[in-house]
C-alpha positions as CSV (number, residue, x, y, z in Angstrom):
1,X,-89.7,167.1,59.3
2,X,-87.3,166.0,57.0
3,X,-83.3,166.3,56.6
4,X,-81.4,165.1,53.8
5,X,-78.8,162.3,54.7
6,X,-74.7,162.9,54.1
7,X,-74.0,161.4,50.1
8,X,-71.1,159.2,52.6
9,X,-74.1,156.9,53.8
10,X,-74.0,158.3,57.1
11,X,-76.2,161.1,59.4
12,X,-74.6,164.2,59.3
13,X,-75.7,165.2,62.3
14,X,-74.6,162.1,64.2
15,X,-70.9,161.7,62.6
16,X,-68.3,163.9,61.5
17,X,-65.7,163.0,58.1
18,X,-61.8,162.7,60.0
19,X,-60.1,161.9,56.7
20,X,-60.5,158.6,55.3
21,X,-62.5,157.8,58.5
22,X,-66.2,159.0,59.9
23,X,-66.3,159.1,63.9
24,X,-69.3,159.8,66.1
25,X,-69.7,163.6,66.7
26,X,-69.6,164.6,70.1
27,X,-73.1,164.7,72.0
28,X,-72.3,168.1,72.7
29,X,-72.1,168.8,69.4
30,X,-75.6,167.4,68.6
31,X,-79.1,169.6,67.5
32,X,-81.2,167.5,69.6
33,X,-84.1,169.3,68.7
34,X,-83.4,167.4,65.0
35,X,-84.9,164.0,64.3
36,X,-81.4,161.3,63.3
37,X,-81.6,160.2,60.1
38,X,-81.0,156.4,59.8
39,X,-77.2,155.4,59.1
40,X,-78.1,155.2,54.7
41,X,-77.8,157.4,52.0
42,X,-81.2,156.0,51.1
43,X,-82.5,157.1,54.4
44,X,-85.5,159.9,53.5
45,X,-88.1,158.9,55.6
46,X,-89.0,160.7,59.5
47,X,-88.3,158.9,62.2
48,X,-91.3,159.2,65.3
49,X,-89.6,160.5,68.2
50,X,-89.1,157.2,70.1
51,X,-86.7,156.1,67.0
52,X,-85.0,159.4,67.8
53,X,-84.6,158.6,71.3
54,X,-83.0,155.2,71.2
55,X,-80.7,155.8,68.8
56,X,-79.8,159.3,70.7
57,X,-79.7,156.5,74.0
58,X,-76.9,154.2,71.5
59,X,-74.6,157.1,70.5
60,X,-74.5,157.8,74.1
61,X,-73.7,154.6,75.6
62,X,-71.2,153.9,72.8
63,X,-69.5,156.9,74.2
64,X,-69.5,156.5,77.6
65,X,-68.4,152.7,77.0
66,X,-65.2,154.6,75.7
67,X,-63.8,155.6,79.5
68,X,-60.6,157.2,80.0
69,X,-58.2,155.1,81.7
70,X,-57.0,157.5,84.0
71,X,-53.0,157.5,86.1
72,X,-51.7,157.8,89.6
73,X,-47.8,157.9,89.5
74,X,-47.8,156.2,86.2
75,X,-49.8,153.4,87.6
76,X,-52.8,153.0,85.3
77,X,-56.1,153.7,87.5
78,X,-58.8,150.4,85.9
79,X,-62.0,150.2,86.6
80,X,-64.7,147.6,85.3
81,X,-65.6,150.1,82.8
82,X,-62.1,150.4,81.2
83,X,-60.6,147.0,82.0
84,X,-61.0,145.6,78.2
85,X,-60.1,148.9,76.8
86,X,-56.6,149.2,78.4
87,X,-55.9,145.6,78.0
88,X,-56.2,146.6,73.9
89,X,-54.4,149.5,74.3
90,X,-51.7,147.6,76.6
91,X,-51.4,144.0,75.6
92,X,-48.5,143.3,78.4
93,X,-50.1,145.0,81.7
94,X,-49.3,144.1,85.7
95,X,-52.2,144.5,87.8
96,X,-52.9,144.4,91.2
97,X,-55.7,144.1,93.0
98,X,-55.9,145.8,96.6
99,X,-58.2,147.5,99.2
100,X,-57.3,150.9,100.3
101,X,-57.3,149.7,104.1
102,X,-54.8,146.9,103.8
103,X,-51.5,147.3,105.5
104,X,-49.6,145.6,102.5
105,X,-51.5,147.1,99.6
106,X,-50.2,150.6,101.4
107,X,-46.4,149.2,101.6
108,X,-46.4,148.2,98.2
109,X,-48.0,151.3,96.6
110,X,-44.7,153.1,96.4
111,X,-42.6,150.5,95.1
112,X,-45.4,149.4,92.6
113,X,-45.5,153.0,91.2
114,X,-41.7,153.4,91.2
115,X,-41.8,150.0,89.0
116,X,-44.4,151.6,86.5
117,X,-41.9,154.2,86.8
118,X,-38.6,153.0,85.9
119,X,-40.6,150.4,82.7
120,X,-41.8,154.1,81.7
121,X,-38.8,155.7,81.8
122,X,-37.3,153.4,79.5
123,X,-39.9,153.3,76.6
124,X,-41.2,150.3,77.8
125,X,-44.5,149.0,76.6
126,X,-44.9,146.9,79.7
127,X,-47.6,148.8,81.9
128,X,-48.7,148.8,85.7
129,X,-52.4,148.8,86.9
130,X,-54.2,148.7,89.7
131,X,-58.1,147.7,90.8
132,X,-59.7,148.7,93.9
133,X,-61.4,145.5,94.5
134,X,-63.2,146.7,97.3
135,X,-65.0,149.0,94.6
136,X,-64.7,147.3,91.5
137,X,-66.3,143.4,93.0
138,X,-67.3,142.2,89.5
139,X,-63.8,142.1,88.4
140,X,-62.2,140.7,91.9
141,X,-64.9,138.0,91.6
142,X,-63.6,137.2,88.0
143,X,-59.8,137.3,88.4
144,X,-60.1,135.2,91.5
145,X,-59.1,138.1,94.3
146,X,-59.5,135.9,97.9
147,X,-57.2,138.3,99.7
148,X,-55.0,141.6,99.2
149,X,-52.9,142.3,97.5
150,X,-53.3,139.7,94.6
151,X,-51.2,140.7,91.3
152,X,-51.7,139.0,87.9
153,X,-50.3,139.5,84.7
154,X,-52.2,139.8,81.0
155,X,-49.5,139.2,78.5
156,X,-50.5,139.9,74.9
157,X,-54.2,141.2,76.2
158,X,-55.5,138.3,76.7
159,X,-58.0,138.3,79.9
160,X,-59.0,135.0,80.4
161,X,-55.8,133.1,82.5
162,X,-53.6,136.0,83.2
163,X,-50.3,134.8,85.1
164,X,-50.1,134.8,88.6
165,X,-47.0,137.5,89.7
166,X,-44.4,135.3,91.9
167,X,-41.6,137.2,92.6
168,X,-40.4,140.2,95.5
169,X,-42.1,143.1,96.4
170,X,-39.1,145.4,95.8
171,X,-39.5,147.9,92.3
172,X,-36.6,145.9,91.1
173,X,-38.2,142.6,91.6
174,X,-41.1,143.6,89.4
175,X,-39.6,145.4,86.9
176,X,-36.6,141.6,86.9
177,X,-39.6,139.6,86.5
178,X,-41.7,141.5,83.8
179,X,-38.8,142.1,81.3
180,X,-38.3,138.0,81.9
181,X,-42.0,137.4,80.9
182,X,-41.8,139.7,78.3
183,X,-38.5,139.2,76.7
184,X,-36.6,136.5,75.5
185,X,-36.1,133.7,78.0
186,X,-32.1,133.9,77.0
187,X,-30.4,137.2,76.7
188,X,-27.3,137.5,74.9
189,X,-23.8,138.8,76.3
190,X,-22.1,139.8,73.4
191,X,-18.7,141.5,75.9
192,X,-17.8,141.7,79.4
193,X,-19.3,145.1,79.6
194,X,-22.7,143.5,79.3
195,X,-22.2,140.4,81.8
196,X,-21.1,142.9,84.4
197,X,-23.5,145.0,83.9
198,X,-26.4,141.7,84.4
199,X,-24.1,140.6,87.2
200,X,-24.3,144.3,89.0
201,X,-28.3,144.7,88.1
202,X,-29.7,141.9,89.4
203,X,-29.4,140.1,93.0
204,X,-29.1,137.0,91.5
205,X,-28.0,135.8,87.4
206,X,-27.2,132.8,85.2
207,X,-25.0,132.7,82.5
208,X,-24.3,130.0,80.4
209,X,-21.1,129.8,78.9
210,X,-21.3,128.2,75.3
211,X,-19.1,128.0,72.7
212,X,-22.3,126.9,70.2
213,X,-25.4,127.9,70.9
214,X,-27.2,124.8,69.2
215,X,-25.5,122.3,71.1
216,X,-27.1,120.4,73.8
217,X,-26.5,122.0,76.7
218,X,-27.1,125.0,75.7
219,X,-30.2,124.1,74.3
220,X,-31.3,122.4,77.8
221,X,-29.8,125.9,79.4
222,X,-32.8,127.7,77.2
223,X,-35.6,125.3,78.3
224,X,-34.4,125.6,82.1
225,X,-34.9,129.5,80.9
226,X,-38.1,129.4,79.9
227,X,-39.9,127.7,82.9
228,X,-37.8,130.4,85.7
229,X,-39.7,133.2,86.1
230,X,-37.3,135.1,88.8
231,X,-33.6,134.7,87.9
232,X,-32.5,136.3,85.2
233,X,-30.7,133.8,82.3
234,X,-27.9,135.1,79.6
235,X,-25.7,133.2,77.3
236,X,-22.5,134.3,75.9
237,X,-19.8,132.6,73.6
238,X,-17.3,135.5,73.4
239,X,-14.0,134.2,74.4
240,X,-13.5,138.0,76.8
241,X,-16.2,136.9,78.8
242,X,-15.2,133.6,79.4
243,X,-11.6,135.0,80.3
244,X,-13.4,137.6,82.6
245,X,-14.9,135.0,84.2
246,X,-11.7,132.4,84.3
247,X,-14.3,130.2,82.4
248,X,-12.5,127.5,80.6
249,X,-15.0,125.3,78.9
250,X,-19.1,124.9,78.4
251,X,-20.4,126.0,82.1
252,X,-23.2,127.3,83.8
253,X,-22.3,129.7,86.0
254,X,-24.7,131.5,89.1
255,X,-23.5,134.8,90.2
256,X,-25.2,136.0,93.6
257,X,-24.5,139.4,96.0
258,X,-24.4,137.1,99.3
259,X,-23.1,134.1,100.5
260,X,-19.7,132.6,98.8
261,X,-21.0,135.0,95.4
262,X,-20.9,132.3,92.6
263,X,-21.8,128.8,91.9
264,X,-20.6,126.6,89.5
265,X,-22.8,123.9,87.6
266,X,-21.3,120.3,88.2
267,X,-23.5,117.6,86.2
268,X,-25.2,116.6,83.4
269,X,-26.6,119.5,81.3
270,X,-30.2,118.8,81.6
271,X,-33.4,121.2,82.0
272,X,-33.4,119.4,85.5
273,X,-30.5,119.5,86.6
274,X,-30.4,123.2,85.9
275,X,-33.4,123.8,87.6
276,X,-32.4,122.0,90.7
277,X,-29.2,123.7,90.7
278,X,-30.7,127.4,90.3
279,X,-33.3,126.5,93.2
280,X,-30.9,125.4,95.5
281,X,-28.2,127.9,95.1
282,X,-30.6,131.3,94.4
283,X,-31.7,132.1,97.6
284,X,-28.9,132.7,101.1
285,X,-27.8,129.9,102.7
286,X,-30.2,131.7,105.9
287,X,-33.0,133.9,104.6
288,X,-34.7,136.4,107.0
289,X,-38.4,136.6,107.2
290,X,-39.9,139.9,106.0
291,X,-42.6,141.2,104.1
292,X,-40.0,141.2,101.1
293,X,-38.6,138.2,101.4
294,X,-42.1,136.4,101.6
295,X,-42.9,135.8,98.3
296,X,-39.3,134.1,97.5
297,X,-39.8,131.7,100.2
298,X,-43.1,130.8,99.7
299,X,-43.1,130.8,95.9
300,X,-40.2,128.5,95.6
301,X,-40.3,124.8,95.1
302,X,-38.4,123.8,98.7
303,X,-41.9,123.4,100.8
304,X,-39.8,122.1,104.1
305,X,-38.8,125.1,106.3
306,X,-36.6,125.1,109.8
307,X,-37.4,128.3,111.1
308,X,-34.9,129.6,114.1
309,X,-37.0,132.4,116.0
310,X,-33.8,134.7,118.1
311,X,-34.1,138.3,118.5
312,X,-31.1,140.4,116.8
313,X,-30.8,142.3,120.3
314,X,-29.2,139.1,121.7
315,X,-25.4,139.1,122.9
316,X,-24.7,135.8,121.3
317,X,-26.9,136.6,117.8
318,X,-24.1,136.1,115.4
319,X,-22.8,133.2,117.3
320,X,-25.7,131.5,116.9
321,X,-26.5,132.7,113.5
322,X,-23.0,130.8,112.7
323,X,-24.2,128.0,113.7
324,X,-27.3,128.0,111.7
325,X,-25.8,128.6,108.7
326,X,-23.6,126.3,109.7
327,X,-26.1,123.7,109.1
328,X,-27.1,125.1,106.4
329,X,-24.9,124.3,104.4
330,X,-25.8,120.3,104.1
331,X,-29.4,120.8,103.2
332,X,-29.4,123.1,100.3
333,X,-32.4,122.6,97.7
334,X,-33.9,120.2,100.5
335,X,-34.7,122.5,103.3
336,X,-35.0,126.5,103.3
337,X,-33.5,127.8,106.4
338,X,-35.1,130.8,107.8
339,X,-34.5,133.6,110.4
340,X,-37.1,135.4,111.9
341,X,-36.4,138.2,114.4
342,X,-38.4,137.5,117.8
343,X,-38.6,141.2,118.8
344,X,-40.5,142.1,115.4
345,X,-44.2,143.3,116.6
346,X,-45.1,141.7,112.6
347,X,-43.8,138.8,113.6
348,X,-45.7,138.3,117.0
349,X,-48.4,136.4,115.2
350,X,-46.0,133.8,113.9
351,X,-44.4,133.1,117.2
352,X,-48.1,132.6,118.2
353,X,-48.6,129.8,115.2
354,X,-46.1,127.9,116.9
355,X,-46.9,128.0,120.2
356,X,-44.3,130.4,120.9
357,X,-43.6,133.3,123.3
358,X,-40.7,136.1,122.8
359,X,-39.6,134.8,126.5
360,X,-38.8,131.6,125.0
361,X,-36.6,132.9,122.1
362,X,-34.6,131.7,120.8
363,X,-36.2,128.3,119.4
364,X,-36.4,125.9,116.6
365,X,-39.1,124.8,115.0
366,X,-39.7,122.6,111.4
367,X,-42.7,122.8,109.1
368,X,-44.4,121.4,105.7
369,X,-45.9,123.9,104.2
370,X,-47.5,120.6,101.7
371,X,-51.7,120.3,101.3
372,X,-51.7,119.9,105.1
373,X,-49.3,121.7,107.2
374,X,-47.2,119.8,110.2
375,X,-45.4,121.5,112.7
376,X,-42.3,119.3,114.6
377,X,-40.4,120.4,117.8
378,X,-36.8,119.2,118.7
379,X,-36.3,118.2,121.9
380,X,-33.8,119.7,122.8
381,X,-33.5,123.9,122.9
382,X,-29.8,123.9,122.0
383,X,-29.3,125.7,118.9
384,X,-25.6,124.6,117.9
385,X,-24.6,122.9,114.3
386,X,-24.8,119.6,115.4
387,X,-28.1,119.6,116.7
388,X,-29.9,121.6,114.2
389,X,-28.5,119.0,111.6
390,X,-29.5,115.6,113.8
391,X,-32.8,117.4,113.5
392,X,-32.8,117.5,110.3
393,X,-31.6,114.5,109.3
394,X,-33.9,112.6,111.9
395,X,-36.8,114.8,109.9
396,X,-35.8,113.4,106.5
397,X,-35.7,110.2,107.4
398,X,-39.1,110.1,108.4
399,X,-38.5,109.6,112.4
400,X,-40.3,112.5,114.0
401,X,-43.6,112.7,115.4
402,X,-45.5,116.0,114.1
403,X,-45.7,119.1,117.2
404,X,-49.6,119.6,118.4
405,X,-49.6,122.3,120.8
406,X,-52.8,122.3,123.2
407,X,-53.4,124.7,126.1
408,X,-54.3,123.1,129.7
409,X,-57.3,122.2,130.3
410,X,-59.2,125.2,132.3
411,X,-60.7,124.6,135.6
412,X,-64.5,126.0,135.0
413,X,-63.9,124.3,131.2
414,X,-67.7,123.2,131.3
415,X,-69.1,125.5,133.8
416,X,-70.4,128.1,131.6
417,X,-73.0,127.3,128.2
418,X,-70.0,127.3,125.6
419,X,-67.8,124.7,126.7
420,X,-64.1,125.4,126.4
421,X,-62.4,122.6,124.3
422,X,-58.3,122.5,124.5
423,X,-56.0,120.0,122.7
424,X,-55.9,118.0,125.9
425,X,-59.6,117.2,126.2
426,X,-61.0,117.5,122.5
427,X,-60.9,113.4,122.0
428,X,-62.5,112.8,124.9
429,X,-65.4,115.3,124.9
430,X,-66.2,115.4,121.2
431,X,-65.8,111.8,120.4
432,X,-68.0,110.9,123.1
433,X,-70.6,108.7,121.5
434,X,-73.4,109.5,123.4
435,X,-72.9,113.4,122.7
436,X,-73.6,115.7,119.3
437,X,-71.3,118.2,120.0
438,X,-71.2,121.7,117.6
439,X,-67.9,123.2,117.8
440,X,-66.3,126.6,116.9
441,X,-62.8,126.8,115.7
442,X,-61.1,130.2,116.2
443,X,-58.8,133.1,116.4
444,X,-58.7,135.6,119.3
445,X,-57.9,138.1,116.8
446,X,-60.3,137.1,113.7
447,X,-63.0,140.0,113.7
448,X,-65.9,137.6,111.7
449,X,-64.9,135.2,115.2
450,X,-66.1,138.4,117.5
451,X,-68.9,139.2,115.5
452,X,-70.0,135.2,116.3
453,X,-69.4,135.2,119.7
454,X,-72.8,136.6,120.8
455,X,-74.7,134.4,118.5
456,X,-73.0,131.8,119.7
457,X,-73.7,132.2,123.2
458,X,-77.3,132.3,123.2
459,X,-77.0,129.0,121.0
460,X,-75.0,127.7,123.8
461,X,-77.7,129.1,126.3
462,X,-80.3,127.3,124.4
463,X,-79.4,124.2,124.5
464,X,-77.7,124.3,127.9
465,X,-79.5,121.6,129.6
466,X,-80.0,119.6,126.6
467,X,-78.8,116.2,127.7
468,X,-77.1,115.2,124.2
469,X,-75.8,118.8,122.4
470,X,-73.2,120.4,123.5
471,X,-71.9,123.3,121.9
472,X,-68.0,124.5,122.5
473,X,-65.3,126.2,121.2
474,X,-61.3,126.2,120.7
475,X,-58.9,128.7,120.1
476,X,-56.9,126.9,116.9
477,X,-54.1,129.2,117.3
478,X,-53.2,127.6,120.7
479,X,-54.4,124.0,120.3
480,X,-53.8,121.4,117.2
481,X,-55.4,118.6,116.8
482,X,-54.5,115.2,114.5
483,X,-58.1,114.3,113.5
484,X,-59.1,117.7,112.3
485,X,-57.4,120.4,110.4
486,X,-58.1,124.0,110.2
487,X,-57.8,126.3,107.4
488,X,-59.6,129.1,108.4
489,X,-61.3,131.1,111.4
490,X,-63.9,130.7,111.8
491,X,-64.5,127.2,110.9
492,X,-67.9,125.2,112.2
493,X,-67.6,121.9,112.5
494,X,-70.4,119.0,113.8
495,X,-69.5,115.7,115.7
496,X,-72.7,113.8,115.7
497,X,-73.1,110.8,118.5
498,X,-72.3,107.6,117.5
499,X,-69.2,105.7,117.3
500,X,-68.5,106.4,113.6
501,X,-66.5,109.9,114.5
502,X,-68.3,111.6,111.4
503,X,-67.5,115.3,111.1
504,X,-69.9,117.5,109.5
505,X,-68.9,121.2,108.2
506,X,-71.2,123.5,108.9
507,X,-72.2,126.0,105.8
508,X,-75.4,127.5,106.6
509,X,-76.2,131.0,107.6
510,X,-74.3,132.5,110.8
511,X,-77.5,132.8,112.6
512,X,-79.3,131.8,115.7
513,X,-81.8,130.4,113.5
514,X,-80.2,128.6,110.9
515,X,-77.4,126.8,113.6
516,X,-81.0,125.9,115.6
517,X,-81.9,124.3,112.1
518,X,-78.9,122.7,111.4
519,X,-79.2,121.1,114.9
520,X,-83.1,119.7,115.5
521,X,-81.9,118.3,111.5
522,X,-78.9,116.2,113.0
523,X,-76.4,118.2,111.0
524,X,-78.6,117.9,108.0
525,X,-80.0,121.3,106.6
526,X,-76.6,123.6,106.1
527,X,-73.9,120.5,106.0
528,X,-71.8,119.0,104.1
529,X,-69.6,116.2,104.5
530,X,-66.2,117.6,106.0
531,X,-63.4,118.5,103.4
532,X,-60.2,120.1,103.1
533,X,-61.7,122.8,101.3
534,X,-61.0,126.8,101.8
535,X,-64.0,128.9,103.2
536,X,-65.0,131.4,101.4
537,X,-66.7,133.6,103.9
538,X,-63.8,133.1,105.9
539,X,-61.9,136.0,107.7
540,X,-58.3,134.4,107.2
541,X,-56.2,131.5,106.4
542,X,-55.1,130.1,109.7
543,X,-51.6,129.6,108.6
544,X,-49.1,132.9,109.2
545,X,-46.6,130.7,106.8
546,X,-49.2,129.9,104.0
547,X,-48.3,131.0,100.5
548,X,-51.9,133.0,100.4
549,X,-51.8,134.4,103.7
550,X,-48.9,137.2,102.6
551,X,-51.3,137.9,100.1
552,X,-54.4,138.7,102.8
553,X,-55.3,141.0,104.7
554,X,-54.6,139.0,107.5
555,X,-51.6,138.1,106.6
556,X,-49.7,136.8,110.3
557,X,-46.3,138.7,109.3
């Protein structure tokens, strides 16, 4: 059978003219009972049916490969099969990757969709996505997702390092820190009606007051812009303004909605100096802990915390509270104060990082959040401006010892197969030289830890009467210890005798037979020399005050 080709060059049964252009017909639209003519004018001779067939089998897949990117509350719905396709059609696009089942994917939802809202509603070409990364692995594997919810941004579609999103989880946060990442770095204030306007929208703003834009400082001013992704920056040189304002010279000026409501820049215009002045003014004098407030304190640059733990229940709250912020006031840009209510179920998990009970609120505590976290305890529990600064000072100066908490040692401790390891008797049972001692570090509440504990046990049971393995277990969130650090639960690790004190990581299979491996070898088959590395398998990040772990599903808020 044979069919005469289109005069165009192209099968007219497989494509359709659409003005200057020729499209694919619709399948549906196809005689499938007729042979397709190969894409020629020239093209006169029959094709055998298996020629038919995978060309039929290319039309098709070139179809399908064009999937709908579908909406939810005008948050575009992506999928591995329309990922590339949106980024085209939306070269500056937010996404965020989540799991249905986590807590803080759910709280974000509706302030995520009333972000893609409000960009919509104002003829923005900035769009909103989210992945389902429990269904859509591939692309969570390729963007990097470790925990939920994790929220990148592909500027000017390109896929390959997409920016990690920084800022609050509020629908004013994302919608501040998109038109910053899309717009110019520097807006301009050409009348007071606009620099209110910035002032009233935003919880925090910089403008720089500049009578010439191409002089120095308000050329540092645009490269201190450029590198803030949060705060809002705006110039102006109308003479209104800086009468508004009472503005009498070159200035940079940061207006806030808490504490004393403005700060004025005193120094040398320098990117710098700017950037150290915005990061030590931008955030309260005293933040409270909350999902919201997360990201800001962990995203910033200030890595040293003093956390005061107080229920807001408590007669003398705001007394206290004074006091705080009291002390505050001499460590701005050094150390980030922080709040966190005691009587918060979210925030049992934390007291429990510090070795803390609601009973014993209120407390103070200090931490590093550097490469390896260190916890330090003052001595005494008075919570008054003096001694929350000696504290301080005593920290900065390099004159406290860190905080290890340990448990006491239980009575039956070796009595049963799995010994029971605390803070106070780790040195002397695991570093004993005659001893190779396989130990478990966990989380009461890590589900991958329950799931162990079985296997674990008849491990223990196997080599109960072994006269040189011992196999144990500690609950890290109770007991610290200086010569090993834990970043994850649960984390194996393998103390061989000897007097060297070697540690081997365990990262073999989670089975009866590959730990009984790992053991008759000497640590050999499934170790590795120990590192400060992050497990993937692991359930969680043992820090409630990590950057990541607000991101995770087990985040300890």
């Amino acid at each position: 059978m044979r069919t005469t080709a289109d005069p165009s060059g192209f099968c007219v049964q497989c494509h359709v003219s659409s003005g200057s252009r020729t499209k694919l017909r619709p399948i549906s639209q196809l005689n499938l009972s007729r042979p397709c003519l190969q894409l020629s004018s020239l093209c006169q001779e029959e094709y055998s049916t298996a020629t038919m067939l995978k060309f039929l089998l290319i039309c098709t897949l070139a179809v399908a490969s064009r999937a709908e990117v579908g909406e939810e509350e005008d948050v575009l719905v992506l999928k591995k099969s329309n990922f590339e396709e949106a980024l085209k059609a939306h070269p500056n696009i937010l996404v965020e990757f989540y799991a249905p089942w986590c807590g803080h994917c759910k709280a974000l939802a509706p302030e995520f969709a009333k972000a893609a809202g409000l960009l919509k509603a104002e003829g923005s070409e900035v769009r909103l996505g989210k992945v389902d990364a429990t269904e859509e692995t591939e692309l969570a594997q390729e963007y990097g997702v470790r925990g939920y919810p994790t929220i990148k941004f592909f500027k000017g579609g390109e896929k390959e390092s997409p920016k990690e999103y920084s800022a609050g989880r509020q629908a004013d946060d994302i919608v501040a820190w998109l038109k910053k990442r899309t717009g110019p770095a520097v807006a301009t204030l050409a009348g007071v009606t606009e620099a209110e306007s910035l002032i009233a929208d935003n919880e925090v703003a910089v403008i720089g007051f500049f009578k010439d834009a191409d002089s120095e400082g308000a050329k540092a001013f645009e490269k201190a812009a450029e590198t803030t992704d949060d705060v809002p920056f705006a110039m102006t040189a109308d003479d209104a303004v800086f009468a508004k304002f009472e503005v009498s010279k070159d200035s940079v000026v940061l207006f806030k909605k808490f504490d004393e409501g403005r700060n004025t820049f005193d120094g040398e215009l320098t990117k710098e100096n700017l950037l150290a002045f915005v990061k030590a003014n931008q955030l309260p004098l005293v933040i409270e802990f909350t999902e919201q407030t997360a990201p800001k304190i962990f995203g910033g640059e200030i890595k040293s915390h003093i956390l005061m733990f107080l229920p807001k229940t408590a007669k003398d709250f705001q007394d206290k509270m004074d006091q705080f912020k009291k002390a505050a006031e001499g460590f701005k840009g050094r150390i980030l104060f922080i709040f966190i209510d005691s009587d918060v179920d979210d925030n049992q998990r934390i007291l429990e990082f510090f070795g803390l009970k609601k009973e014993e609120c209120p407390a103070i505590r200090l931490i590093t959040l550097e490469d390896e976290m260190t916890k330090y305890r003052p001595e005494s529990d008075a919570i008054t401006a003096e001694s929350i600064i000696s504290f301080c000072e005593l920290f900065i100066e390099g004159k406290l010892k860190p905080h290890l908490m340990s448990q006491d040692i239980p009575e039956d401790w070796d009595k049963n197969p799995v010994r029971v390891l605390v803070g106070k008797n780790f040195e002397e049972v695991v570093f004993d030289s005659s001893k190779n001692v396989f130990v478990e570090f966990y989380a009461p509440w890590c589900g991958h830890c329950k799931q162990l504990t079985p296997i674990w046990e008849k491990l223990a049971e196997k080599y109960k009467d072994s006269a040189d393995i011992i196999v144990a277990k500690m609950d890290s969130t109770a007991n610290e210890i200086e010569a090993v650090k834990v970043h994850s639960f649960p984390t194996l690790k393998f103390f061989p005798a000897g007097e060297e004190r070697k540690v081997i990581d365990y990262n073999g299979e989670r089975t009866l037979e590959g730990f009984t491996k790992f053991l008759e070898s000497g640590g050999k088959e499934g170790g590795a020399p120990a590192e400060d590395e992050d497990d993937l398998d692991a359930e969680v990040r043992s820090s409630p005050l990590s950057p990541r772990c607000i991101d995770t599903v087990t985040a300890q808020l």
